[in-house]
N, C-alpha and C positions, 0 to 999 in steps of 0.2 A: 512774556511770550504769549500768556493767553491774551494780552491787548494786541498785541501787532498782531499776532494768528486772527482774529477775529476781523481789524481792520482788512485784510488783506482778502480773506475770505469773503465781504460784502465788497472790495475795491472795486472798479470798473477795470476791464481789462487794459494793458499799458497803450495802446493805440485811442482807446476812447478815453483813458486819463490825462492823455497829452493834448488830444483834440479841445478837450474839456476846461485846461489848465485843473483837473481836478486833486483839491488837499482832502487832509483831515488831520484836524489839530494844527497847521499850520505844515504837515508835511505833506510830500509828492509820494507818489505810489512806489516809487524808486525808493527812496529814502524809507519809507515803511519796510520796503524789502530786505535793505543793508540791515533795521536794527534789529528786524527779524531772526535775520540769517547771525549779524553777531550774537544776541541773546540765547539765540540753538548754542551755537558754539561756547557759551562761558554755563550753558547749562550740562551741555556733555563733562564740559571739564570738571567742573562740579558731581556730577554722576560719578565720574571716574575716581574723582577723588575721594568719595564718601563711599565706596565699598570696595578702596584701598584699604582705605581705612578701618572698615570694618569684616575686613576679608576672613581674620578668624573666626569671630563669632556666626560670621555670615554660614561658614563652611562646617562649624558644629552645629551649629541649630541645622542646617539641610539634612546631616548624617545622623539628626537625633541624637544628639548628647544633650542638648537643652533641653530641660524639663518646662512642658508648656508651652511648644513652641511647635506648632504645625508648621510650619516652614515650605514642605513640602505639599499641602496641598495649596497653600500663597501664589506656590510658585508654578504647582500647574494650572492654577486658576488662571494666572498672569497670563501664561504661555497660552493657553486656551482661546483668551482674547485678542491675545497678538495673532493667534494663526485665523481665527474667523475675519476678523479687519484686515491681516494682509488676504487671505483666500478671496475675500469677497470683493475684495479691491482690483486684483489679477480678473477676476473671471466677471467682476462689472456690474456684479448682484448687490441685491440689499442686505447691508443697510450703507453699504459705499456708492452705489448707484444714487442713490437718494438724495446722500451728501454734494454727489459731485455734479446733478441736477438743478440742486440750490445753489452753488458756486458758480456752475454755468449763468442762470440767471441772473444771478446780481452783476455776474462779469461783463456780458452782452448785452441783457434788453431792460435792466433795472435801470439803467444810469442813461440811456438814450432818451437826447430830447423827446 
């Protein structure tokens, strides 16, 4: 996923990639997108699966029954980062401005003759 995400992120956008006939590796900007979008999806499954899996331990180490296990401040570290990247993404500031900046560019005026 981090190679498709990265492809996809410098791509040209799908009108200049078609203009372009432009690949990489041998694929179309389209096809970069399908394995993208399946790769998310068997990585979800996978998520899903592995704190099925480990739903007990998961759930004792949060409520502090594991010994040595901060758990909880993991997880509001997590949550911390999740809420700055989404907050700043909604309202257009940095450090998602910046990102989406650089994507712009390379989408529009990186790839034009």
């Amino acid at each position: 996923m981090v190679i498709s995400g990265g492809v996809l992120f410098i791509a040209p956008s799908g009108q200049i990639a078609r203009e372009t006939g432009w690949t990489f590796w041998g694929l179309a900007r389209g096809a970069w997108g399908d394995l993208h979008a399946a790769l998310g999806v068997l990585f979800i499954v996978g998520i899903v699966g592995h704190v099925v899996g480990h739903l007990r331990g998961l759930v004792q180490a949060m409520l502090g029954r594991r010994k040595g296990w901060r758990g909880l401040h993991e997880v509001g570290l997590a949550l911390g980062l999740v809420g700055v990247v989404v907050v700043s993404s909604v309202l257009g500031v940095f450090p998602s401005d910046l990102v989406e900046e650089v994507e712009e560019f390379f989408k529009q005026d990186f790839w034009r003759p």
